[in-house]
C-alpha beads as a LAMMPS data file, in Angstrom:
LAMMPS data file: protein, C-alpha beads

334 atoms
333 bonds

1 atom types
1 bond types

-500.0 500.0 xlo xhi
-500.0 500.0 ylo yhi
-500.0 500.0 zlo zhi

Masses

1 110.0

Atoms # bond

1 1 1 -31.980 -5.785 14.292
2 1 1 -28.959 -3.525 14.397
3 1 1 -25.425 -3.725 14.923
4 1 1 -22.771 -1.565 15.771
5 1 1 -19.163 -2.273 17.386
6 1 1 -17.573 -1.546 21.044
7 1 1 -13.707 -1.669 20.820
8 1 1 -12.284 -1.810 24.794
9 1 1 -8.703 -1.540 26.026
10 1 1 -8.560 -5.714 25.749
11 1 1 -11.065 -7.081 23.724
12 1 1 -13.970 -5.950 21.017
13 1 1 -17.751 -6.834 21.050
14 1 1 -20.416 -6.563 18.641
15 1 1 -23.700 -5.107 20.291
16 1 1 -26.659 -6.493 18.508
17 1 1 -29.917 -4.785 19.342
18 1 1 -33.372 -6.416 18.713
19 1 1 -35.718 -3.978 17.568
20 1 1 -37.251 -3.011 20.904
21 1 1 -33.881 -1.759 21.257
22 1 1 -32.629 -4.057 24.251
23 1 1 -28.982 -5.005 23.475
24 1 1 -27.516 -8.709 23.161
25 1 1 -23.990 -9.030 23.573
26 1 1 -21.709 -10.898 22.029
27 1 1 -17.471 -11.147 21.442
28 1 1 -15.673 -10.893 17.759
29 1 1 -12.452 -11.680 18.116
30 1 1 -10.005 -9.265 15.804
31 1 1 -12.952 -7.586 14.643
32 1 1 -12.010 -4.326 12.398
33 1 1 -13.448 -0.546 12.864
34 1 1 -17.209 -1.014 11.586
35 1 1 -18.405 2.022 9.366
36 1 1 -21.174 2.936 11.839
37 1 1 -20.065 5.706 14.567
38 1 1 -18.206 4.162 17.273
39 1 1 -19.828 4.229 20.318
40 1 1 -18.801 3.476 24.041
41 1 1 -21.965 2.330 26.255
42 1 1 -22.126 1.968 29.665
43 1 1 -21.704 -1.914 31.580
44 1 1 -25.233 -1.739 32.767
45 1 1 -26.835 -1.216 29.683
46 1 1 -24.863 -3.869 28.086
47 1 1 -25.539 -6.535 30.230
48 1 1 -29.833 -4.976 30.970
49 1 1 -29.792 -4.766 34.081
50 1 1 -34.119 -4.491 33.923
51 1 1 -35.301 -1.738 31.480
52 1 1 -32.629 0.774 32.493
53 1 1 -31.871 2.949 29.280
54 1 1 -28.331 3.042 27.336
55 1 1 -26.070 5.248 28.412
56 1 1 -23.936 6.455 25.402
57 1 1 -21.022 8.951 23.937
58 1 1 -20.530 9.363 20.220
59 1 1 -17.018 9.432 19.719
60 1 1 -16.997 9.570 15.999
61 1 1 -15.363 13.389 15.418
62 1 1 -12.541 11.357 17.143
63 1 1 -11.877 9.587 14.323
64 1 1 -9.665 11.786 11.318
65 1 1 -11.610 12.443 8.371
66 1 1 -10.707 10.088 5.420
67 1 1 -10.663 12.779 2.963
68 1 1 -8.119 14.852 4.426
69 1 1 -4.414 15.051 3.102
70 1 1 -1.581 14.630 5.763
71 1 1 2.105 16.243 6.539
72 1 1 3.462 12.984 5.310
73 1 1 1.861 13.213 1.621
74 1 1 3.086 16.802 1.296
75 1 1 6.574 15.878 2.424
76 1 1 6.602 12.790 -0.162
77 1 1 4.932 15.038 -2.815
78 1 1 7.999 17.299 -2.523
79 1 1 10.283 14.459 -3.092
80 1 1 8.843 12.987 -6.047
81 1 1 8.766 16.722 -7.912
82 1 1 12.477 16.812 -6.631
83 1 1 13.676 13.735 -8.018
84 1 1 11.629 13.356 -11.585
85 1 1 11.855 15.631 -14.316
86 1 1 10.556 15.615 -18.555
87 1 1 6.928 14.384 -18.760
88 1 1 7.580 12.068 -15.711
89 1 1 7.432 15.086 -13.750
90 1 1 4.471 17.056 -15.877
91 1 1 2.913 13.618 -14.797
92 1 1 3.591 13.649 -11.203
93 1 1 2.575 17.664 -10.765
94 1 1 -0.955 16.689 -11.811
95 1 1 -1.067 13.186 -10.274
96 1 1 -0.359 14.621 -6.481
97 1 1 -3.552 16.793 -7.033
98 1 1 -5.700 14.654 -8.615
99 1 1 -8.694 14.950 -6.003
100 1 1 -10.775 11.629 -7.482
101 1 1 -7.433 9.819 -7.064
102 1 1 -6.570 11.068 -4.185
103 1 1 -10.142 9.940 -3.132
104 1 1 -9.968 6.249 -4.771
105 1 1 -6.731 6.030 -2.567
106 1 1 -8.153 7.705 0.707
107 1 1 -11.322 5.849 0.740
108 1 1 -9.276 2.330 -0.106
109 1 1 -7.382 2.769 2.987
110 1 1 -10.328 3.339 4.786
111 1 1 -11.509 -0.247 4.103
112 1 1 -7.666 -1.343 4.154
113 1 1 -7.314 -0.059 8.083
114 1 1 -10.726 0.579 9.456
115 1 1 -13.345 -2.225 7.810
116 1 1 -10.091 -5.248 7.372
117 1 1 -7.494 -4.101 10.216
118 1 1 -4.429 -3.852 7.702
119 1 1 -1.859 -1.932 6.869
120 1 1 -1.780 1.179 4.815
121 1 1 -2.600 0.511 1.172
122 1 1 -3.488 4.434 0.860
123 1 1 -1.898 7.736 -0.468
124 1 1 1.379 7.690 1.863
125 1 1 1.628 4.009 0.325
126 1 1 1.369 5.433 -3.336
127 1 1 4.166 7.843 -2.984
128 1 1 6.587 5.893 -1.424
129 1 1 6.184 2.480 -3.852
130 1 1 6.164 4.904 -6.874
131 1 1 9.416 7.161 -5.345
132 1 1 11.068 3.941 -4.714
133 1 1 10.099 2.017 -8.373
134 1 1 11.299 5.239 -10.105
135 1 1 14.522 4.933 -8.053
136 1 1 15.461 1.183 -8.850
137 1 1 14.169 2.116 -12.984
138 1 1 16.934 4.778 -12.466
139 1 1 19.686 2.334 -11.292
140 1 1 18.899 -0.232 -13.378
141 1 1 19.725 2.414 -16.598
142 1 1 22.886 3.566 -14.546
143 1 1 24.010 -0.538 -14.602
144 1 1 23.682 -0.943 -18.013
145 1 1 20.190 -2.762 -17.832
146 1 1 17.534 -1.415 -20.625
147 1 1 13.939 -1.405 -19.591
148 1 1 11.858 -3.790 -21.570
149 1 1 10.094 -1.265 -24.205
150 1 1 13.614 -0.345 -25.013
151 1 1 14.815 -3.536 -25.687
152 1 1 11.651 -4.280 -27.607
153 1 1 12.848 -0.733 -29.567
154 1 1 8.846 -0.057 -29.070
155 1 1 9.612 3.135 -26.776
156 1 1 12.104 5.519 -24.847
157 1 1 12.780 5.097 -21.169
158 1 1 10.723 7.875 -20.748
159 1 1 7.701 6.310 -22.230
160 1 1 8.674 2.994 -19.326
161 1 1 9.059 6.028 -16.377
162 1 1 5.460 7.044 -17.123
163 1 1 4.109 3.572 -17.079
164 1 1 6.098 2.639 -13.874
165 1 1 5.136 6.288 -12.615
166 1 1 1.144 5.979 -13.034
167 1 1 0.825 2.083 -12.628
168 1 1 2.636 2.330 -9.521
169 1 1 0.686 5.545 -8.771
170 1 1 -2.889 3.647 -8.869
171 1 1 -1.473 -0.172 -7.542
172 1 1 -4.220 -0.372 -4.833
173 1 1 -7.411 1.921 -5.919
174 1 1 -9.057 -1.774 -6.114
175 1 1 -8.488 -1.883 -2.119
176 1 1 -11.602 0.498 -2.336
177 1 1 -13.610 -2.668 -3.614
178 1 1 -12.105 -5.782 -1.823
179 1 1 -8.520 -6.743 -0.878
180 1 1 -9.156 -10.345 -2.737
181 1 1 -8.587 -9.673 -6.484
182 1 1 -8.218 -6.105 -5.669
183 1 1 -5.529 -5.518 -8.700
184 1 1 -8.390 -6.701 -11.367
185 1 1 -11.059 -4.324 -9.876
186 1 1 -8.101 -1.718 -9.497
187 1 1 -8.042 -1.805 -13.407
188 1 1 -11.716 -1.571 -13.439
189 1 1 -12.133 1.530 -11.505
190 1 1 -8.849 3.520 -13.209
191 1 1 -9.047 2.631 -16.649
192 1 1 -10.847 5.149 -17.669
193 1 1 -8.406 7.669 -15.825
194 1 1 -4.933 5.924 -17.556
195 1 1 -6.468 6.218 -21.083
196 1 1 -7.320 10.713 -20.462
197 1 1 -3.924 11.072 -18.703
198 1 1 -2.007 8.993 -21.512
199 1 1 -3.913 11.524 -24.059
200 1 1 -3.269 14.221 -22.270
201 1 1 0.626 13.256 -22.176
202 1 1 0.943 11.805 -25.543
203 1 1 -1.850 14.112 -27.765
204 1 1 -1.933 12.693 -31.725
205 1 1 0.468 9.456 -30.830
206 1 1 -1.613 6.707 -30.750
207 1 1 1.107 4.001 -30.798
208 1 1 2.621 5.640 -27.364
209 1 1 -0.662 5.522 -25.857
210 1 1 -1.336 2.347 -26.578
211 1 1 1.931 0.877 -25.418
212 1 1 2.381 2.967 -22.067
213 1 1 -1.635 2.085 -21.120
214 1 1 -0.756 -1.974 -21.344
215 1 1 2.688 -1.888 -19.659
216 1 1 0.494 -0.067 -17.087
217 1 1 -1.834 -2.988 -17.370
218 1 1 0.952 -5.073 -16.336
219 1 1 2.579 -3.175 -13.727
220 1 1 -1.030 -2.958 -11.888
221 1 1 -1.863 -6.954 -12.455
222 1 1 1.069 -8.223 -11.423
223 1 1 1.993 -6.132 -8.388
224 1 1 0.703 -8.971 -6.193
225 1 1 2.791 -11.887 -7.712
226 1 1 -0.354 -14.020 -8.398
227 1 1 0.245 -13.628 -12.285
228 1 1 3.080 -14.115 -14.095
229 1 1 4.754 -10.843 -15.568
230 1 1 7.623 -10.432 -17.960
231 1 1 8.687 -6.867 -18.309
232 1 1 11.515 -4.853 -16.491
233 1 1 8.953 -1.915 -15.476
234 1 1 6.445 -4.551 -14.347
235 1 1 9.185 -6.496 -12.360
236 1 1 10.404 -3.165 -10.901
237 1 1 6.942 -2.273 -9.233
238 1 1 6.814 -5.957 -8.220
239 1 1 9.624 -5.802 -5.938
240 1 1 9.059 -1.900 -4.879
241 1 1 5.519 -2.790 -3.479
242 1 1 7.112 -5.220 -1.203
243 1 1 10.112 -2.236 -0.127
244 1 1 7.501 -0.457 1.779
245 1 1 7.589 -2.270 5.181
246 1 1 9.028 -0.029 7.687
247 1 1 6.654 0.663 11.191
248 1 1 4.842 3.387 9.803
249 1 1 3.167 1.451 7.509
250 1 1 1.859 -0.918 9.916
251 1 1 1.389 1.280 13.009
252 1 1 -2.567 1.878 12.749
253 1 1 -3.239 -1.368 12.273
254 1 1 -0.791 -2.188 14.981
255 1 1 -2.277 -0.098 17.310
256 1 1 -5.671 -1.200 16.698
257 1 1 -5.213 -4.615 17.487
258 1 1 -5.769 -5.429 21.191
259 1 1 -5.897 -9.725 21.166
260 1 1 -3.799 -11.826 19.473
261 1 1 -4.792 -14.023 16.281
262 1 1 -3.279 -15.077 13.136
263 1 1 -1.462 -12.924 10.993
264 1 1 -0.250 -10.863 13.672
265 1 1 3.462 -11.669 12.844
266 1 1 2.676 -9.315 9.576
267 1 1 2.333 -6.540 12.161
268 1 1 4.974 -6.994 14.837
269 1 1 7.894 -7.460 12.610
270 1 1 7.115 -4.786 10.266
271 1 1 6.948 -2.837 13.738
272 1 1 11.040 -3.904 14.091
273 1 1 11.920 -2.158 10.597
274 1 1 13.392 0.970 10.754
275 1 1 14.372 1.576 7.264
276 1 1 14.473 0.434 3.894
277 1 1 17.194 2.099 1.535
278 1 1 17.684 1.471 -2.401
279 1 1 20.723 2.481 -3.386
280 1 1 23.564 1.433 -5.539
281 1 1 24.722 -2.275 -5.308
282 1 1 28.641 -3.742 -4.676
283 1 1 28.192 -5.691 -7.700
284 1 1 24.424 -5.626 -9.380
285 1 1 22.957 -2.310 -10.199
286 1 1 20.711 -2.067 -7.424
287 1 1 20.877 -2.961 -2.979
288 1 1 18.130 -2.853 -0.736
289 1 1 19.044 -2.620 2.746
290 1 1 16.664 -3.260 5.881
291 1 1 17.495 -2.192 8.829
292 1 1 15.716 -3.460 11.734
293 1 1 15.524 -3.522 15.575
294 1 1 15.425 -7.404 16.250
295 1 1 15.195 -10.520 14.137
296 1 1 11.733 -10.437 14.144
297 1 1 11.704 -8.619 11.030
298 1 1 13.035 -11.190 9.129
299 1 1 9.982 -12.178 8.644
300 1 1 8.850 -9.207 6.625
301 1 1 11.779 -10.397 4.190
302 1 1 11.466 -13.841 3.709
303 1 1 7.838 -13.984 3.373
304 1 1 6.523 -10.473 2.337
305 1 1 9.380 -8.714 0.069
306 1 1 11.211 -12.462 -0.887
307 1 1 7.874 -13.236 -2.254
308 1 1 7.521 -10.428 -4.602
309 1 1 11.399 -10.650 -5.935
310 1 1 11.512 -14.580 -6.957
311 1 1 8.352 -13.657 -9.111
312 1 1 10.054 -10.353 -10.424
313 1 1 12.134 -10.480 -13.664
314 1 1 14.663 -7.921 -12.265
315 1 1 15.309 -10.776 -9.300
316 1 1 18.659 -11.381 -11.324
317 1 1 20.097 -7.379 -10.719
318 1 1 19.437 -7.293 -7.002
319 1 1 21.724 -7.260 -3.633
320 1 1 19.302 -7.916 -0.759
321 1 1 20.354 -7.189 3.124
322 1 1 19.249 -7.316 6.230
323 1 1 20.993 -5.039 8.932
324 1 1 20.250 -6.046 12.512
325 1 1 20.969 -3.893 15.253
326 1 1 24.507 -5.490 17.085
327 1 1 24.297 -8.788 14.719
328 1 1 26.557 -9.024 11.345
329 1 1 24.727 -7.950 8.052
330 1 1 22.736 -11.068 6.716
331 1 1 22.626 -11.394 2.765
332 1 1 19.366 -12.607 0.693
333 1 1 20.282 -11.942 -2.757
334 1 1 24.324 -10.832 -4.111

Bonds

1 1 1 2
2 1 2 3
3 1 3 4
4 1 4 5
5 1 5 6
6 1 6 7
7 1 7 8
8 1 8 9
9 1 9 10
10 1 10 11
11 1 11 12
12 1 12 13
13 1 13 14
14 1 14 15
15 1 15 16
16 1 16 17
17 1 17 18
18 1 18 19
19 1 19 20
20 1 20 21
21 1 21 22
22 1 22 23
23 1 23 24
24 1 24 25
25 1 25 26
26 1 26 27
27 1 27 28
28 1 28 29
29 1 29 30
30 1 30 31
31 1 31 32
32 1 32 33
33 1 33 34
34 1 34 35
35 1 35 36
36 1 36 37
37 1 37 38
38 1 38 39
39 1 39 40
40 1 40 41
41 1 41 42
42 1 42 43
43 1 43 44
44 1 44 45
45 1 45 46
46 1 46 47
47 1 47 48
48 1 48 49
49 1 49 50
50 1 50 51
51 1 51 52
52 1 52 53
53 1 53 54
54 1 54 55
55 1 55 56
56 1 56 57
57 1 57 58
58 1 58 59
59 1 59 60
60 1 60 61
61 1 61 62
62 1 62 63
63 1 63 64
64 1 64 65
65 1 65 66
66 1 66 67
67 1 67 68
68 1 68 69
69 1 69 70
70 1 70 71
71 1 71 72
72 1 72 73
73 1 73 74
74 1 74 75
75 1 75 76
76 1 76 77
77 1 77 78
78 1 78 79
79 1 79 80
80 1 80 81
81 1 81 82
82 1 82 83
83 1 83 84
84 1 84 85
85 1 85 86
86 1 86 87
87 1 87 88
88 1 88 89
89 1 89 90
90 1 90 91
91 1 91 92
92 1 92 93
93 1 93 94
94 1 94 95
95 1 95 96
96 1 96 97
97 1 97 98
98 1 98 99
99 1 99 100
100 1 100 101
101 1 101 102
102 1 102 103
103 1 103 104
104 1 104 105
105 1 105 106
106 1 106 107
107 1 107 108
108 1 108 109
109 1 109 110
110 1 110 111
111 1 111 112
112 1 112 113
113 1 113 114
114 1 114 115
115 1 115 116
116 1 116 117
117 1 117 118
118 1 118 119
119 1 119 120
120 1 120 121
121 1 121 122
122 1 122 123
123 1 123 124
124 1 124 125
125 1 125 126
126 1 126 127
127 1 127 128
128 1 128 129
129 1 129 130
130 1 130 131
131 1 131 132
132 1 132 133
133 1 133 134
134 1 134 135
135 1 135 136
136 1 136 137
137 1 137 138
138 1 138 139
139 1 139 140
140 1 140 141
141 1 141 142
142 1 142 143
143 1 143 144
144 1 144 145
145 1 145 146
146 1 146 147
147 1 147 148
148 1 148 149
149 1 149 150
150 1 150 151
151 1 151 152
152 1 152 153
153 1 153 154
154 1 154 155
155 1 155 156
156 1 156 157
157 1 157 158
158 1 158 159
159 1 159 160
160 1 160 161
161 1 161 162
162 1 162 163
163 1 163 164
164 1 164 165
165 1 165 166
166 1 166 167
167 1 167 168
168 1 168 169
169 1 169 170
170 1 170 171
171 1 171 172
172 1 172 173
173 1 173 174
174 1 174 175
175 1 175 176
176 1 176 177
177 1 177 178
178 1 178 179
179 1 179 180
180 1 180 181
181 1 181 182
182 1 182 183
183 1 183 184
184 1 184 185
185 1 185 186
186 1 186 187
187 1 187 188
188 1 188 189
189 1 189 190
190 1 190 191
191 1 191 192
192 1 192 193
193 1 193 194
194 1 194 195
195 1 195 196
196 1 196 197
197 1 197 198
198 1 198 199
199 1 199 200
200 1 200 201
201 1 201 202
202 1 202 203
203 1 203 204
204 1 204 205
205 1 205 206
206 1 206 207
207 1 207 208
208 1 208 209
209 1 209 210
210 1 210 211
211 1 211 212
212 1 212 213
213 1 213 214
214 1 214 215
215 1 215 216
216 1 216 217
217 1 217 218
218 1 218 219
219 1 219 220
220 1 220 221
221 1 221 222
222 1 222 223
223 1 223 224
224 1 224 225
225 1 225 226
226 1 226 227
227 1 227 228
228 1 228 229
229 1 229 230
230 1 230 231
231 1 231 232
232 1 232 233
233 1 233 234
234 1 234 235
235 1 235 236
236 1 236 237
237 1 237 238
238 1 238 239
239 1 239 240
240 1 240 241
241 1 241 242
242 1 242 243
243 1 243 244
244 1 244 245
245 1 245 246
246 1 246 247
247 1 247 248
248 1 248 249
249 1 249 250
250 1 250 251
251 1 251 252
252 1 252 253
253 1 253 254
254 1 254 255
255 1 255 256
256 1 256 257
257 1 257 258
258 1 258 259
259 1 259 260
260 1 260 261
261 1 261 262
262 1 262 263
263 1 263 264
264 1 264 265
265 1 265 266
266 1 266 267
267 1 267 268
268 1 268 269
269 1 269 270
270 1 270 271
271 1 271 272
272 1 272 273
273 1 273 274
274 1 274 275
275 1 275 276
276 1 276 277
277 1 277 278
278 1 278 279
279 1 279 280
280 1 280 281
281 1 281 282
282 1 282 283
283 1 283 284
284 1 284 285
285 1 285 286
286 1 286 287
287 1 287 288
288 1 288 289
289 1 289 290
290 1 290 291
291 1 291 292
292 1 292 293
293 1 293 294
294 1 294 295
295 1 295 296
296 1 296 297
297 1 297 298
298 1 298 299
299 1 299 300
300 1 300 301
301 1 301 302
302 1 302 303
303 1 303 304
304 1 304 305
305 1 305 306
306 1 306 307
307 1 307 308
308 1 308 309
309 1 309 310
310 1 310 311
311 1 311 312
312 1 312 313
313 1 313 314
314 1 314 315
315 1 315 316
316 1 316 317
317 1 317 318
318 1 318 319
319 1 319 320
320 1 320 321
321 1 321 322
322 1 322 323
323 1 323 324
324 1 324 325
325 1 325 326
326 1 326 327
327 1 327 328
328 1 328 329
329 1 329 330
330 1 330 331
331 1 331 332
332 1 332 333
333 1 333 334
């Protein structure tokens, strides 16, 4: 018996065949892109009308290829190069065009959008997380605030950009496995990876490499605020993860949905968010301001980003607002 999916304008059906090849019909609701080629068969043969033969059209060269790069990566690879420099940028130059990490992240969004219907988790979801992390690690120095392995006087704030830089970097790879536990079997899959780029960075220092790899640890295990995590760089990925919410993010998986079901709010109010800026705060070292179309992104706030910041230890040194088109700014955290 075999099974492939038919997605239609208003609903989605899985066509089971028995192995005779007749089809049996039946509906999924808010089923996600199947791996098999997509398929569009005519109503006749999906209802068997007698013993008249399918009539069929593989679509599948519709669909992009997974391991291609797009305009968007390129632009945010420029960015990142722009605004990093030392062995943050040495990092970042060979990170961007790593080709098995740029496959770990291509092929995790692959069963992030097409196989589970969610939003990216892919490269364009690297780059912006780490660009953004980076940013609020730079602010936080600028307001005084020392990242935890300088406080601990166990490393430079170089040694915590790298961490933040490459933990934030390889967040999701574990999406490639499952999305439940995904951070543990993220650390699985890119061990091996942190401990020949931390040699390659930090050749004959031992003590650097060990440091940097667990903060890295951290940053990667706790990016989901299901376990507890203590540091400054840890805290800052934390609350950057959450940052990326604007409508790009969600707009495949938004435009893939055709009937309603729970957990849709995820993807219309991310669709209201026009942009997310970090920037210096009035009186904290760092603001994040959302604009949005409509009060329907709140919800991306309270529940996705709010989330992520009362678990973060950097919580204390954010301003948090919420710009709504024609409404008076509305303030989470000053």
């Amino acid at each position: 018996m075999a099974t492939t999916m038919l997605r239609t304008r208003r609903t989605r059906k899985r066509l089971t065949t028995d192995p005779k090849g007749r089809c049996l019909v039946g509906i999924v609701r808010g089923a996600a892109q199947c791996a098999a080629p997509l398929r569009i068969y005519s109503h006749s043969a999906m209802v068997e009308q007698g013993r008249k033969p399918y009539m069929e059209k593989d679509i599948t060269s519709s669909i992009p290829d997974w391991r291609e790069s797009t305009p968007k990566e390129a632009s945010l690879n420029a960015t990142l190069l722009r605004r990093t420099s030392g062995k943050v940028a040495t990092l970042m130059e060979r990170l961007l065009t790593d080709k098995e990490i740029n496959l770990y992240h291509s092929y995790g969004n692959v069963v992030s959008v097409r196989r589970l219907g969610y939003n990216d988790h892919g490269p364009v979801h690297a780059r912006i997380t780490t660009m953004n992390a980076l940013r609020m690690l730079d602010l936080l120095r600028a307001g005084g605030i020392p990242t935890s392995l300088e406080a601990e006087q166990v490393a430079s704030f170089e040694e915590s950009q790298v961490a933040v830089a490459l933990g934030c970097f390889l967040h999701d790879i574990g999406m490639g496995v499952t999305r439940h536990d995904h951070e543990w079997h993220g650390i699985n899959l890119v061990d091996p990876i942190i401990r020949e780029y931390l040699a390659w960075l930090y050749p004959d220092q031992l003590d650097k490499q060990v440091v940097v790899r667990a903060m890295i640890h951290e940053v990667i295990v706790g990016h989901m605020a299901k376990v507890p995590i203590h540091s400054i760089e840890a805290g800052t990925v934390l609350v950057a993860d959450g940052t990326d919410m604007t409508k790009g993010r969600s707009v495949i998986a938004f435009n893939m949905q055709f009937e309603p079901e729970v957990g849709d709010m995820h993807r219309f109010s991310a669709n209201t968010i026009t942009r997310v800026e970090i920037k210096k705060g009035t009186i904290k070292p760092i603001r994040i301001s959302i604009q949005m179309d409509n009060t329907t992104g709140l919800f991306q706030i309270e529940e996705v980003l709010m989330t992520k910041v009362k678990a973060s230890p950097v919580m204390k040194h954010l301003e948090i607002e919420a710009l709504i088109s024609g409404q008076v700014p509305r303030m989470y955290l000053k």
